[in-house]
TORKOLFI-641910 format. One record per residue: chain; x, y, z of N, C-alpha, C in turn; residue number from 1; residue in one letter. Coordinates in steps of 0.001 Angstrom, whole numbers. Layout:
N
unit  n_c1  n_c2  n_c3  ca_c1  ca_c2  ca_c3  c_c1  c_c2  c_c3  pos  code
A  X  Y  Z  X  Y  Z  X  Y  Z  NUM  a .
...
This chain:
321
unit  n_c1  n_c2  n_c3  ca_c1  ca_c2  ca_c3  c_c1  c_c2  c_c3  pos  code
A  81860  109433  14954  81293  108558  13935  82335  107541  13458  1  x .
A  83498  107608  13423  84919  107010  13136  84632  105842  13704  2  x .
A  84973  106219  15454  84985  105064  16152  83626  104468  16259  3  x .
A  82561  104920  16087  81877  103905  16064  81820  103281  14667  4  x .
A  82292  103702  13421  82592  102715  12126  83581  101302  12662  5  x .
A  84888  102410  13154  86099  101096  13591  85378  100292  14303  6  x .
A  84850  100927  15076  84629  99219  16294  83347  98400  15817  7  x .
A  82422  98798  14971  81744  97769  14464  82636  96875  13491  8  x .
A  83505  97674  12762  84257  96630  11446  85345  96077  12614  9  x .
A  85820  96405  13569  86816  95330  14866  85585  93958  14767  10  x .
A  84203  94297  15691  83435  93314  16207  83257  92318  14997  11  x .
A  82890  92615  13976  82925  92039  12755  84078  91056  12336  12  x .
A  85238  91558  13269  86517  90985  12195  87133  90142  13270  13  x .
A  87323  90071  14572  87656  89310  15456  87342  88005  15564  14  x .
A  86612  87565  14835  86382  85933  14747  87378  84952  14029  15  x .
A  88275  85517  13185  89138  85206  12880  90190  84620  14202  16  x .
A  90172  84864  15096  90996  84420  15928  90919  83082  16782  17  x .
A  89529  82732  15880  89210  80902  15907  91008  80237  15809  18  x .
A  91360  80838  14176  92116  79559  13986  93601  80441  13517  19  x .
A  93675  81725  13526  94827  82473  13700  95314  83190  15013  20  x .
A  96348  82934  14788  96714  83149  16159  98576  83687  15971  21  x .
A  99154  84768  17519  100146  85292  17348  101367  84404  18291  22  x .
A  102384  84018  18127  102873  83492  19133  104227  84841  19954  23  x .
A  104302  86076  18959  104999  87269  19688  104269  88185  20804  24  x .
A  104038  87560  22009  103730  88371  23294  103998  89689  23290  25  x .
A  105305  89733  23021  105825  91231  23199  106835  91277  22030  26  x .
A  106961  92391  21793  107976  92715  20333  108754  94565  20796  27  x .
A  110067  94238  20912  110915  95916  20866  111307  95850  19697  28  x .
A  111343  97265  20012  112255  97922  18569  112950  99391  18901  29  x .
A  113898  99694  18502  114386  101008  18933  113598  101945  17935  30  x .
A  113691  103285  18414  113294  104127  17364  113905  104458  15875  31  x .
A  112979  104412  15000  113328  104887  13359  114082  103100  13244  32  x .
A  113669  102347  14028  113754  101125  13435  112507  99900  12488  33  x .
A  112964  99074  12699  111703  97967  11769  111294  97257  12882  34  x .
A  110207  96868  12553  109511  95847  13481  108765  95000  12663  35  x .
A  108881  93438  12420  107845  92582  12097  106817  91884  13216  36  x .
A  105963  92067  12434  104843  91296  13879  104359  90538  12952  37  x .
A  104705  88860  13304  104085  87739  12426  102973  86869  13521  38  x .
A  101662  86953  12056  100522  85931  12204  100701  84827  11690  39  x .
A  99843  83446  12335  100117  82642  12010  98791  81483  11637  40  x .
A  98433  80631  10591  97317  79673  10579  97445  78486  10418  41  x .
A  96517  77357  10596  96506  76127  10444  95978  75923  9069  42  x .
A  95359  76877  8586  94731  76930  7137  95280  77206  6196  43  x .
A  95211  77892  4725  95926  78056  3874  95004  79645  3720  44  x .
A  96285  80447  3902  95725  81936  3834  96403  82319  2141  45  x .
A  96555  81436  1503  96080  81470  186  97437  83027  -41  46  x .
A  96666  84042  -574  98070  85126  -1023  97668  86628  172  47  x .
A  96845  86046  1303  96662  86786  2537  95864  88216  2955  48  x .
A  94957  87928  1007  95100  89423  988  93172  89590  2038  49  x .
A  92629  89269  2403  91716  89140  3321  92422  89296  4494  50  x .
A  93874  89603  4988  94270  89689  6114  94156  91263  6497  51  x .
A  93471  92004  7667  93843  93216  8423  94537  92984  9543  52  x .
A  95106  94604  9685  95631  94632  11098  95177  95973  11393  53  x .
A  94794  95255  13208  94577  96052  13782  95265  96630  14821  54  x .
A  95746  97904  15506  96604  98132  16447  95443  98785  17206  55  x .
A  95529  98711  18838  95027  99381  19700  96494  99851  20767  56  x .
A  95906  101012  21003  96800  102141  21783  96217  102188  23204  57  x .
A  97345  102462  23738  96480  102405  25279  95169  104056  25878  58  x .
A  94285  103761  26139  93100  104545  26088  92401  104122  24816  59  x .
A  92639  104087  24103  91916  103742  22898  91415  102820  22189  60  x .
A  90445  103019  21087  89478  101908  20369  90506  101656  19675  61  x .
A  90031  99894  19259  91552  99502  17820  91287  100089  16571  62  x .
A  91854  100662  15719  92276  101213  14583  92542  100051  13456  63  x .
A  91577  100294  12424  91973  99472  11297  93845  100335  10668  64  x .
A  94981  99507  10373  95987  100380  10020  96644  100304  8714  65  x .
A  95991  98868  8374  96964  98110  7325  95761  96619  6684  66  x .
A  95154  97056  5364  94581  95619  4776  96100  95241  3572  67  x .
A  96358  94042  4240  97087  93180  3328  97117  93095  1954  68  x .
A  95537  93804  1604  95025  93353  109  95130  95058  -895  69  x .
A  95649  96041  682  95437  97371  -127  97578  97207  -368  70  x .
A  98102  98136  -1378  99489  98042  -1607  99850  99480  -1749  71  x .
A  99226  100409  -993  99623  101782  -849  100254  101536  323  72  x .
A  100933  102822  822  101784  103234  1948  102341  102052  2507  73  x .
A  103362  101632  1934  104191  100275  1824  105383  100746  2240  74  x .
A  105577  101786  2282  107140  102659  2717  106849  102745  4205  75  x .
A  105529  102177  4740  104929  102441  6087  104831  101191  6645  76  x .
A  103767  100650  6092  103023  99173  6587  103419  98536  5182  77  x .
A  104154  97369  5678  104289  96311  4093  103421  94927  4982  78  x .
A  103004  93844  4214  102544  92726  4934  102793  91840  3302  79  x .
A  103804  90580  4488  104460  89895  3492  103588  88434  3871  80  x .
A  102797  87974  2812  101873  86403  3063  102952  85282  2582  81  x .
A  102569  84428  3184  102707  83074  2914  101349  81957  2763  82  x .
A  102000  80231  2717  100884  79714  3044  100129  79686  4045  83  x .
A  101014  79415  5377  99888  79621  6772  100560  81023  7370  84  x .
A  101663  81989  6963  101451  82702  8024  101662  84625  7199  85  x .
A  101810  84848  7593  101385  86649  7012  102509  87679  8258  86  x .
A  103179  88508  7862  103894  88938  8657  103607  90981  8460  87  x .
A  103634  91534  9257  103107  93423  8891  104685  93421  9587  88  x .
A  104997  94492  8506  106653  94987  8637  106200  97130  8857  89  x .
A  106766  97078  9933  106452  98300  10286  108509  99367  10192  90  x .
A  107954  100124  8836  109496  100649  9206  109485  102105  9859  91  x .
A  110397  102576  10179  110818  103790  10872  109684  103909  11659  92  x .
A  109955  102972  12551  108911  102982  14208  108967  104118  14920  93  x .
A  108120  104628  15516  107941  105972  16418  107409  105162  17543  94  x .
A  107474  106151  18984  106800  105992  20210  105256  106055  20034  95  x .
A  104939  106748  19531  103238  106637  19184  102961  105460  18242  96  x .
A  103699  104831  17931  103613  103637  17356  102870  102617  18054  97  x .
A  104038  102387  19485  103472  101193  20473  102375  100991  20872  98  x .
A  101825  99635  20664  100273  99440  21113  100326  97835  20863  99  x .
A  98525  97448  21098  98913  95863  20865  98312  95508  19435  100  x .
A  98670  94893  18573  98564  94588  17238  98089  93201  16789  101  x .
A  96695  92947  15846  96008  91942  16328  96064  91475  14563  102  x .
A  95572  90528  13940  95549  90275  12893  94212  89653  12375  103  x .
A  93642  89889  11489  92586  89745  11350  91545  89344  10202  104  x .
A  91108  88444  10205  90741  87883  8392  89027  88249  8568  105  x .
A  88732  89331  7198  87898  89815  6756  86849  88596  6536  106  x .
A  87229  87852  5892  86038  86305  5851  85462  85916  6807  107  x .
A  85767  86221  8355  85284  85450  9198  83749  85482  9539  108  x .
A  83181  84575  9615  81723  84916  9898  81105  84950  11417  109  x .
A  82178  84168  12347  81482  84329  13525  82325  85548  14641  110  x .
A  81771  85531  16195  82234  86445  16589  82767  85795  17634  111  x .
A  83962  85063  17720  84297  84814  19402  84841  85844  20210  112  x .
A  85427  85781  21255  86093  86997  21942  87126  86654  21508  113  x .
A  87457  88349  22190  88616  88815  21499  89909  88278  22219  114  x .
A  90899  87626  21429  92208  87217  22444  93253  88163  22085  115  x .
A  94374  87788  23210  95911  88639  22921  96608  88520  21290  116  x .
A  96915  89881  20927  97609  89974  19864  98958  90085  20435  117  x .
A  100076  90683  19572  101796  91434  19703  101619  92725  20563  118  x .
A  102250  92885  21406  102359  93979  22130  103600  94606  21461  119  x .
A  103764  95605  20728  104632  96554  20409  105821  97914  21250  120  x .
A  106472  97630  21569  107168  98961  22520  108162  99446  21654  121  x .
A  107728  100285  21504  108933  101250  20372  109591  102391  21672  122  x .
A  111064  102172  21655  112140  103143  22488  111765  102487  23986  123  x .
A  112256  103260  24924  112464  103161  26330  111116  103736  27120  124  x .
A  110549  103096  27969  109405  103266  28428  109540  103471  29851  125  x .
A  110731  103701  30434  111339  103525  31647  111316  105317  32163  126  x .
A  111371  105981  33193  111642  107107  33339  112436  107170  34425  127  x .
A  112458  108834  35243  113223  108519  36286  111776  108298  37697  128  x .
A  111042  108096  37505  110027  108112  38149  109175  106942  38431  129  x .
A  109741  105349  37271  108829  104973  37685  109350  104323  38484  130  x .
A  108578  102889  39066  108203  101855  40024  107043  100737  39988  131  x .
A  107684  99706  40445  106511  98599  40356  106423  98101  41837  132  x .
A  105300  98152  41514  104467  97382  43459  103950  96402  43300  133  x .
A  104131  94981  43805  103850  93896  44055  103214  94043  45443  134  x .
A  101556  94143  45062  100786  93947  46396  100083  92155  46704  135  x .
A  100340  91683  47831  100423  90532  48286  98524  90838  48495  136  x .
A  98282  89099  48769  96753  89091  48523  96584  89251  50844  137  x .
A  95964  89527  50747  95169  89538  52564  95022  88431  52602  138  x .
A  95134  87799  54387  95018  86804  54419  93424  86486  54980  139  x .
A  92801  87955  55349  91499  87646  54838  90936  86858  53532  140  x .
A  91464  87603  52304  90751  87263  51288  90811  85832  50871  141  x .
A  91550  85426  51534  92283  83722  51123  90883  82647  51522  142  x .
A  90032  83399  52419  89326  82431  52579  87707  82273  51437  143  x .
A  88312  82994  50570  87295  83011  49502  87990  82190  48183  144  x .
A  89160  81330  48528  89234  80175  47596  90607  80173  46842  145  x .
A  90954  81473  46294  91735  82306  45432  92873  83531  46382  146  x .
A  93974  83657  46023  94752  84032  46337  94898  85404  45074  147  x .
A  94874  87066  45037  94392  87818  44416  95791  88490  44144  148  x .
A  96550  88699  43303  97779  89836  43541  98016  90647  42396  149  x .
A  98566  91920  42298  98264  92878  41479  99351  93008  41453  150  x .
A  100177  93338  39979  101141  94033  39764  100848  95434  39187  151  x .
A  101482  96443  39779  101377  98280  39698  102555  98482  39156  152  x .
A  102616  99283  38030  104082  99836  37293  103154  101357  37047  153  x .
A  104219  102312  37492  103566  103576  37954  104813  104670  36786  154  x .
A  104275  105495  36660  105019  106809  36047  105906  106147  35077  155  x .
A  105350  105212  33833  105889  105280  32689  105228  105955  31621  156  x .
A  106656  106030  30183  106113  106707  29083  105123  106503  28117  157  x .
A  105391  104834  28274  104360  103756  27194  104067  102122  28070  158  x .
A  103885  101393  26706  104041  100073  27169  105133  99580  27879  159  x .
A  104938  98629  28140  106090  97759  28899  105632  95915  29614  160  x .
A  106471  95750  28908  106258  93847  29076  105890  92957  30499  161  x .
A  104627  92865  30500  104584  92458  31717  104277  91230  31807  162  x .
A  104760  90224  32309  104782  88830  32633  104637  87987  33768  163  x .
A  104253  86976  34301  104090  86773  36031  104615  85422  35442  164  x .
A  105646  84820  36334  106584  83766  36881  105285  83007  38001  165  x .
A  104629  81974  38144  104145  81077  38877  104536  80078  39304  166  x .
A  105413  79927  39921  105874  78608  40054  106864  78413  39125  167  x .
A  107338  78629  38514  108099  78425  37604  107479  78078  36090  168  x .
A  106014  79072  35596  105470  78764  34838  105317  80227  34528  169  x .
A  105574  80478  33320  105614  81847  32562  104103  82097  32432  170  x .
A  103412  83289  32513  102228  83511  32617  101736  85137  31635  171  x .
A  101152  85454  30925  100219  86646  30426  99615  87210  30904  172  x .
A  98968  88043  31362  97825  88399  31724  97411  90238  31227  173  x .
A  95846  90409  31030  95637  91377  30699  96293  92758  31258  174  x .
A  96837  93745  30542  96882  95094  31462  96280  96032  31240  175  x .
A  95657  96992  32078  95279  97885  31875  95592  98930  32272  176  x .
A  95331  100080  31354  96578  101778  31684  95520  102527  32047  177  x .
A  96343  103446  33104  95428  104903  32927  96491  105937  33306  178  x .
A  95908  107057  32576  96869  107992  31809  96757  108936  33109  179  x .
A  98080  109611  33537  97772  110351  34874  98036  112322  33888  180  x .
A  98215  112921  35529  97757  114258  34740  99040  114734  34271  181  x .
A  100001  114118  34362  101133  114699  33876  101661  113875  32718  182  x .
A  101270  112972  31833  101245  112171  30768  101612  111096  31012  183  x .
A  101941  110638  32460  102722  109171  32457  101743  108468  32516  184  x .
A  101643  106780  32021  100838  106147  32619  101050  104702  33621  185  x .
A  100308  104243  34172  100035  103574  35294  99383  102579  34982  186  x .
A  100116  101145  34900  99659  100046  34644  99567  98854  35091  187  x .
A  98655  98144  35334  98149  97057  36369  97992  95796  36232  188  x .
A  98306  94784  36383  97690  93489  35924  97607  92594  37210  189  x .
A  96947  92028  36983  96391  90625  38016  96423  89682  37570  190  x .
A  96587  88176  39126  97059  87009  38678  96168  86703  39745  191  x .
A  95480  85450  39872  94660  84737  41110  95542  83189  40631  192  x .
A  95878  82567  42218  95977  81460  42168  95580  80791  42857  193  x .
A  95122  79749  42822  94764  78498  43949  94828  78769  45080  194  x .
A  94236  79185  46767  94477  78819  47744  95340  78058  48217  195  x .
A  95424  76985  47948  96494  75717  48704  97574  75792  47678  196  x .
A  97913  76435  46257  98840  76362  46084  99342  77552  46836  197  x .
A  99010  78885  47483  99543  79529  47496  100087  79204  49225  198  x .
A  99627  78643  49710  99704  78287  51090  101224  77261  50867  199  x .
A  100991  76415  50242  102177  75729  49607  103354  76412  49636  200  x .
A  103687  77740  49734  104656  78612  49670  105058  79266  48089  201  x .
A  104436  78866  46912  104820  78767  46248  105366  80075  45351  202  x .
A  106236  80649  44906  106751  82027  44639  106219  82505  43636  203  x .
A  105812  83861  43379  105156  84421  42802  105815  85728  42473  204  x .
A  105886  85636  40790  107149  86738  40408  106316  87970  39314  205  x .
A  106439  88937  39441  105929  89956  38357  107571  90587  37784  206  x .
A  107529  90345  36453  108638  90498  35620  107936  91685  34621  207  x .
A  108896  92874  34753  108592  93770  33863  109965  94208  32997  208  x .
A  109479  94478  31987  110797  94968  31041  110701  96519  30297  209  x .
A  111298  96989  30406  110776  98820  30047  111581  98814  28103  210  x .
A  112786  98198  27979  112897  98006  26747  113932  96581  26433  211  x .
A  114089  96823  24720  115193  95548  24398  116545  95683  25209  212  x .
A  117369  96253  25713  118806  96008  26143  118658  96216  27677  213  x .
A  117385  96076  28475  117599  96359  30062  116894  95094  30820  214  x .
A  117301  94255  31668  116534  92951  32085  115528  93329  32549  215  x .
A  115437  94611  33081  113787  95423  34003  113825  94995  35240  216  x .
A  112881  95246  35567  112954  94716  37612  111692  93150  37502  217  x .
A  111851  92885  38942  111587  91778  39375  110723  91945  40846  218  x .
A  109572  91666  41050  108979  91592  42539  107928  90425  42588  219  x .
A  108706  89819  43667  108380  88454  44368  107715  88622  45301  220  x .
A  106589  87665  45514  106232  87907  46578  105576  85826  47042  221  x .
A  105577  85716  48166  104939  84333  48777  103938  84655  49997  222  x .
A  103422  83378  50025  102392  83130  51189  102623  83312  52434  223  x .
A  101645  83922  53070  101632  84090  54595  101117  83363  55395  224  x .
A  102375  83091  56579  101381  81767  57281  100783  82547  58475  225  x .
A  100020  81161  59112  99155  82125  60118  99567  83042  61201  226  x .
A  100963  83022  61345  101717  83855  62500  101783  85118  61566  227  x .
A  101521  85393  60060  101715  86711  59488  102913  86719  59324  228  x .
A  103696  85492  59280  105235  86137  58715  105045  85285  57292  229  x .
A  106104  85837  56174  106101  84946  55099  106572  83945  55317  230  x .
A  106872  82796  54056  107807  81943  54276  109016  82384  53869  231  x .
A  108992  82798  52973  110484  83042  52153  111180  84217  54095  232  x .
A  110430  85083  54487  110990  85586  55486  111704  84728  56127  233  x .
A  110935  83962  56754  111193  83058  58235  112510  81920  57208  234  x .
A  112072  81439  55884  113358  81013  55607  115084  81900  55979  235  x .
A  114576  82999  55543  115766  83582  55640  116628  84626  56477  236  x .
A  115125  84425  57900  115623  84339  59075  116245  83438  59707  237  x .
A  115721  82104  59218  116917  80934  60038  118197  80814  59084  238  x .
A  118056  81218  57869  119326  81371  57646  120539  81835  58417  239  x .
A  120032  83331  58398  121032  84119  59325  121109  83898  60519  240  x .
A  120038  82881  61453  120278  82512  62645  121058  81467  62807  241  x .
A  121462  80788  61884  122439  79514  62030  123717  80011  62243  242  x .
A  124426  80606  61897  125815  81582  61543  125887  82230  62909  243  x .
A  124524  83023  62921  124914  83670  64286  125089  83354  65861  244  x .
A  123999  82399  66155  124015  81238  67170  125900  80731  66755  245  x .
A  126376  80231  65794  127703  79770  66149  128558  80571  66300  246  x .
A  128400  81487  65627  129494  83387  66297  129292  83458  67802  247  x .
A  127754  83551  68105  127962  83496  69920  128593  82618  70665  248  x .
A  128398  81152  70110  128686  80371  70952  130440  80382  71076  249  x .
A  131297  80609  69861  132568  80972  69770  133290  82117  70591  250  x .
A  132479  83228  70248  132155  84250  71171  132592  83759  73076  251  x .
A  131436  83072  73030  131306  82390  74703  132568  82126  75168  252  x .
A  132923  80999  74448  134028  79669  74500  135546  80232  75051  253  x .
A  135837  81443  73565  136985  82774  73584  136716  82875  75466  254  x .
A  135467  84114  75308  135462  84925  76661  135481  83773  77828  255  x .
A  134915  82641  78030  135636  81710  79059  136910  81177  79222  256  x .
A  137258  81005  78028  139209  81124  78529  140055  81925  78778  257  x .
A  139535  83142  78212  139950  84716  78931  139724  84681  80470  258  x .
A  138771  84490  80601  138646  85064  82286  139305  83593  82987  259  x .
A  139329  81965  82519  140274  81357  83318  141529  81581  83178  260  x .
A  142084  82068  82226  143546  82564  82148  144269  83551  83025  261  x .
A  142938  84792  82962  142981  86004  83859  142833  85208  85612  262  x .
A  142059  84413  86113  142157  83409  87482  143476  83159  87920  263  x .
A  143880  82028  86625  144847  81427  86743  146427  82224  87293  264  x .
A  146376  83621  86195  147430  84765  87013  147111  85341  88648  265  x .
A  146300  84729  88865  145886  85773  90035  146141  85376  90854  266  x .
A  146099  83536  90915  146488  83202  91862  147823  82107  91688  267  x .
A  148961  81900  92346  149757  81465  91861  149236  80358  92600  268  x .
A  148553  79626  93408  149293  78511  93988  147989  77757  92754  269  x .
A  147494  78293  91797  146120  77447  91040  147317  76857  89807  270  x .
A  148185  77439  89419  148892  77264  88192  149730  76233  88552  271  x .
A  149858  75583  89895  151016  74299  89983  152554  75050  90369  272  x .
A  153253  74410  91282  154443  75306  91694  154773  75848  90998  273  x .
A  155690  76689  91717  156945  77946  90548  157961  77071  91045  274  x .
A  158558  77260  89704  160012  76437  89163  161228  77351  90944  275  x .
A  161359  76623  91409  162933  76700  92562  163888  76811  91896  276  x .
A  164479  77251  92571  166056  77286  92359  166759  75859  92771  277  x .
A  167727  75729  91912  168341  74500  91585  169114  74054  92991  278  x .
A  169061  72372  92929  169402  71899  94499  170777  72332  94483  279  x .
A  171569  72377  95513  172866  72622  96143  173775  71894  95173  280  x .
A  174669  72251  94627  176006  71313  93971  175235  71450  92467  281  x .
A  174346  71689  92389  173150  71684  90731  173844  72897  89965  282  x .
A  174497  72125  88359  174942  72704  87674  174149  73343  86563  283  x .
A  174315  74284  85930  173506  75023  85107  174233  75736  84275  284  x .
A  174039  75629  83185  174921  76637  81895  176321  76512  82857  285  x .
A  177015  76346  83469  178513  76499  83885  178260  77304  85170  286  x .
A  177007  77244  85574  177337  78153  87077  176702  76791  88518  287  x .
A  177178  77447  89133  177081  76382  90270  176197  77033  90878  288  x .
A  175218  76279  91298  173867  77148  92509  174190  76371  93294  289  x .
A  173883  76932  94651  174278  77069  95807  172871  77012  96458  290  x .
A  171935  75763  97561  170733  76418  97893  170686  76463  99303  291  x .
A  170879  77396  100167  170794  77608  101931  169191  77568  102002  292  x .
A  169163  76146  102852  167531  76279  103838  167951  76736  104581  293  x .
A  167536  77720  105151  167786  78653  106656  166532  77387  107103  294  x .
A  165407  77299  106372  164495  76786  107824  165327  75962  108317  295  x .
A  166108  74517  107163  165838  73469  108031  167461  73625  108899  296  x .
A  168013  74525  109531  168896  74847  109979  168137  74454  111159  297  x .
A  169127  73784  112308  168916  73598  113477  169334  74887  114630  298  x .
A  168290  75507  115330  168942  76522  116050  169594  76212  117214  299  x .
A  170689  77520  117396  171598  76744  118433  170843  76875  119898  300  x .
A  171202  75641  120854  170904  75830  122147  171176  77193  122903  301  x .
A  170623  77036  123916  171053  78361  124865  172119  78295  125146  302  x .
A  172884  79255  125338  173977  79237  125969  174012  79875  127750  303  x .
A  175044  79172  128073  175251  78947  129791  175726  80457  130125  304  x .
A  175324  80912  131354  176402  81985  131329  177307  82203  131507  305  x .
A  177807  80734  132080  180037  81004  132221  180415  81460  130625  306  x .
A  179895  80579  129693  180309  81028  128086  180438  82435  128290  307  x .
A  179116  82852  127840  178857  84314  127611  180060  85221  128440  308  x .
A  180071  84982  129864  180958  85599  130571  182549  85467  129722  309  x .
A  182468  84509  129449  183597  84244  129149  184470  84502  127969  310  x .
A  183227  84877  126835  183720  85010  125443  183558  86899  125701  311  x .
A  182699  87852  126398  183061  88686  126743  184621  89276  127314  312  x .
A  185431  88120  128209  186056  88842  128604  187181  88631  127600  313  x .
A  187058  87518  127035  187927  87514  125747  188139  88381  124790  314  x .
A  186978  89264  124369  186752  90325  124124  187337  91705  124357  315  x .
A  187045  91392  125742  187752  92534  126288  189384  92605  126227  316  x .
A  189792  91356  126450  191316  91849  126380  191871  91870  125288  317  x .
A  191111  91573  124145  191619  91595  122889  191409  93295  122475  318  x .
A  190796  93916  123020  190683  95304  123182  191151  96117  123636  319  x .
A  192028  95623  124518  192847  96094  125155  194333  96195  124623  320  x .
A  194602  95149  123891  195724  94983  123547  195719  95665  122295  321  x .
């Protein structure tokens, strides 16, 4: 009976978001700390006290938590007005705290839909379990106009900031949780873009943050061309192919002067003469070289045989004696 009271007095009160509006996407806070979440108008919200807030929790209907105009449990929920803007000061924040927090003026008479309030994350939402999946759109589906991609953040404790990078254009988008059987939950959001921009190559980033002091992770993803490779791939395959093509070719260049060097020993007459020995009478450091051609020596004629006879018997008597 509750929730169906709350959510008729929600449907009732959401029209206010004609002309108030939040510009805090996301808001941390550590635990047993403060958190302000400020609304803001073009109107004059006078002393604010027609202002509610509402928080919704993930699984759950939004919760009226705090009327501006009631001044009990102020040690809890304070809400400080101005002329256009109204701020809910939440002290000694808990994890059951975090949710998204909407603001809301009781006067309103019509009903538009409902837009984004403050997303709240009280403590670390990070575990040792989770992970985010950046699933790329099919290149089937591309031919239905729209390019489809889902960001998955799996086995966290609570909220956590999720944002999509387009091009270099910061982006929102709805998330939705579901609570698994072991208490973590599992949260999803989607982005569609243009066909031809996405063909364009254009990069596509899901930015998540688990709390205030950690940057969180990052998954990119781009367009597939019709060979099924990405671009960002094939970019940064020719990267590494430029470098390497010139390692081989260096590679090459090396191992061909190796093996003419290795030729060149092998055979002496390829290397150009070997240095001779110095001509006849040719001085050097203080030594005299000396060079005998035996070839070009003229050989002696035959000799007659009176000689021979003759230098024999010369021989002989010198042997004798």
């Amino acid at each position: 009976m509750s929730f169906l009271r709350s959510s008729c007095l929600f449907s009732k009160v959401v029209g206010v978001q004609l002309f108030l509006y939040q510009t805090q996407r996301f808001l941390f806070s550590e635990v047993s700390g403060t958190a302000s979440i400020s609304c803001f108008s073009h109107e004059n919200l006078e002393s604010g006290s027609s202002i509610i807030w509402f928080r919704r929790r993930a699984d759950e209907a939004p919760v009226s938590i705090k009327s501006c105009a009631d001044d009990q449990n102020i040690s809890k929920f304070a809400c400080n007005s101005k002329t256009h803007s109204t701020t809910l000061t939440i002290q000694n924040a808990q994890r059951n705290e975090s949710g998204v927090y909407y603001c809301v003026d009781t006067h309103a008479s019509r009903f538009p839909i409902f837009v984004n309030g403050t997303t709240l994350i009280v403590g670390d939402s990070y575990t040792a379990r989770s992970s985010v999946i950046l699933t790329s759109p099919h290149r089937e589906a591309l031919s239905r106009g729209s390019a489809h991609l889902a960001c998955i953040i799996q086995a966290v404790s609570g909220l956590v900031a999720v944002s999509w990078n387009v091009s270099g254009t910061l982006e929102h988008r709805k998330t939705s949780s579901e609570k698994e059987n072991d208490g973590s939950l599992t949260l999803t959001t989607h982005v569609s873009i243009p066909r031809d921009h996405w063909h364009q190559g254009q990069a596509v980033t899901c930015q998540v943050r688990f709390n205030s002091s950690h940057s969180g992770i990052q998954r990119q993803a781009r367009y597939w061309n019709a060979r099924g490779v990405s671009a960002d791939f094939a970019g940064e395959c020719w990267s590494y192919l430029v470098p390497v093509v010139a390692v081989s070719v260096l590679l090459l260049l090396v191992l061909s002067l190796s093996v003419c060097q290795l030729h060149l020993r092998s055979d002496p007459g390829a290397g150009g003469k070997r240095s001779q020995t110095p001509s006849s009478g040719e001085v050097q450091d203080g030594i005299v070289y000396m060079q005998l051609d035996f070839a070009a020596t003229p050989k002696p004629k035959g000799r007659t045989r009176g000689q021979g006879q003759r230098r024999s018997r010369t021989a002989t008597k010198g042997g004798e004696e």
